[in-house]
N, C-alpha and C positions, 0 to 999 in steps of 0.2 A: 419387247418384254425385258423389263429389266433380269441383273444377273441371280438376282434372289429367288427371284419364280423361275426362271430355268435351272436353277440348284434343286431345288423342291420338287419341282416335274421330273426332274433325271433321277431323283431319289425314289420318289412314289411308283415311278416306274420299274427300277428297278427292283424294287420289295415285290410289285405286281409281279412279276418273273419269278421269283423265289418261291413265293407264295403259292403259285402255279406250276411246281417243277420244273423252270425254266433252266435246266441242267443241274440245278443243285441238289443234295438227298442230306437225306438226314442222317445221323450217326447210327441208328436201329436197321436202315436199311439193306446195308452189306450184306447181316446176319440173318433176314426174313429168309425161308425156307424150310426143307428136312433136309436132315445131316444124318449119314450114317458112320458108326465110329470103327475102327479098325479093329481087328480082333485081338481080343486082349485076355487074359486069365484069370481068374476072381477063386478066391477058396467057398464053396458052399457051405450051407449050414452043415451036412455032413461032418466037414473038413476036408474035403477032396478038392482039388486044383482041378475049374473046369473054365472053358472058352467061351465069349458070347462079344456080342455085337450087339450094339443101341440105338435108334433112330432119335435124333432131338429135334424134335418142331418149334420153330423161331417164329411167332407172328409179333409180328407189330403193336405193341400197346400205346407208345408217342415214340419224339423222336430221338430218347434216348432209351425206352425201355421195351423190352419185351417178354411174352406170355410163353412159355417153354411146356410143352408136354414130351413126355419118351413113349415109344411104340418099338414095336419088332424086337422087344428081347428075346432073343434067343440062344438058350444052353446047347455048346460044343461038347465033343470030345477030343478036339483036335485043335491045337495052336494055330491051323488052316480057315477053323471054322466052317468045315465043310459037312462032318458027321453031327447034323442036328440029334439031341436028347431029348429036348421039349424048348416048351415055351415059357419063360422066367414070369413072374408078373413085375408090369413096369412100374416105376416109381412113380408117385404122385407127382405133379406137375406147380408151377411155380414161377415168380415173375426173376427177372435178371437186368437191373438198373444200371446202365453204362456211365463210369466215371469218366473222369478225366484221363486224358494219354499217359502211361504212364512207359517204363525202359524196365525191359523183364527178355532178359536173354539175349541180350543186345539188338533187339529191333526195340519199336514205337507198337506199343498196344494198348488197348482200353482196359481199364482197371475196371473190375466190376463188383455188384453186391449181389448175390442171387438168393432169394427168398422162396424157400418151400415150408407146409406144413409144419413140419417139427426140427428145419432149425433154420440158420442163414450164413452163408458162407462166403467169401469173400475173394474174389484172383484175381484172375487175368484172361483176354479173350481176343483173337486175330482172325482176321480170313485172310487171304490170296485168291488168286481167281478161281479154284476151287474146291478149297482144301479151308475147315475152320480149326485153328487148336483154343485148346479151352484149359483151363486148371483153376478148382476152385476148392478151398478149404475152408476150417475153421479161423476164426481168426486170429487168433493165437500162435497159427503153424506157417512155418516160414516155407515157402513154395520152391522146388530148385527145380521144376520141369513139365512141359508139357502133360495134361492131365491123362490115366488112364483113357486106352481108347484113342486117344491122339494118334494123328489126323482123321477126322473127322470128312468124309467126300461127301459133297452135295449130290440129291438123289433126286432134285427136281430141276426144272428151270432155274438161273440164276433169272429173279425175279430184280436186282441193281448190280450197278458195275460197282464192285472191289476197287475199295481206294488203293492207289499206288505204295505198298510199304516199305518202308528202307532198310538195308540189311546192316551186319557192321563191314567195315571199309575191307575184308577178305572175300567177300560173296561177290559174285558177280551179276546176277541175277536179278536184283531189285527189288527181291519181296523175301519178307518176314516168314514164317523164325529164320534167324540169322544163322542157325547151325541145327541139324538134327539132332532131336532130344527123344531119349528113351522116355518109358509112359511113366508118370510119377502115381507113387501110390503110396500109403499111410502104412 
């Protein structure tokens, strides 16, 4: 066999592997799952400062984008999240198109576009092995920190393995975000 057809065979072969999840995943797969977010404070239509928690459903639309719906809101009276009021209605649901890597807080994270209903916001998005932080505005607004609700803990199977994230050169650690960030909010 000449060297040309075992160049080609080695090629074709290895796409068949890829093609097949022969160890490789796509960039959408990290984020497949439910995510629940950390208890965090929101002012109601009242005006009154009250507590809740959010569930994000991550499925797979390819293998850069995914279908995002929220479930389990639910209004606190307590920074604990433990004295339930009721149940919020969740927000309509919405696709989140993964850009390119981009350097937001001194780690390596995906830049994103996230499209809902009535508008489209624009940030940033990580996981670790089970923990996802998210922050996503308008695009106009300049981002300085982890989104309300950050950190975000997975509430089902990790469904892929969390690619390895780099921190900056004081962490020891290995994975993203590089330093603890309070919840950003508008």
């Amino acid at each position: 066999m000449n060297r040309l057809s075992k160049t080609f065979f080695t090629a074709a072969g290895i796409s068949i592997l890829a093609a097949c999840g022969g160890g490789s995943s796509e960039p959408a797969d990290a984020y497949v799952g439910a995510w629940r977010s950390a208890c965090y404070s929101y002012v109601g239509n009242d005006g009154n400062t009250y507590f809740k928690r959010l569930t994000n459903n991550f499925s797979k639309a390819s293998a850069t984008s995914l279908n995002v719906t929220f479930t389990d809101s639910t209004a606190h009276s307590d920074p604990a999240c433990n004295n339930v009021l009721g149940v919020i209605p969740s927000p309509s649901g919405g696709t989140i198109q993964l850009g390119p890597k981009a350097s937001f807080l001194g780690g390596e994270v995906d830049s994103i576009s996230a499209t809902f209903p009535s508008e489209t916001l624009v940030g940033y998005m990580t996981v670790s092995a089970s923990q996802l932080f998210i922050v996503a505005d308008a695009p106009n607004i300049t981002l300085t920190g982890w989104g309300v609700g950050s950190p975000y803990s997975r509430t089902e199977a990790k469904q892929a393995p969390a690619p390895a994230l780099i921190k900056s050169s004081g962490d020891s650690d290995g994975l993203a975000p590089a330093t603890q960030q309070t919840g950003y909010s508008r």
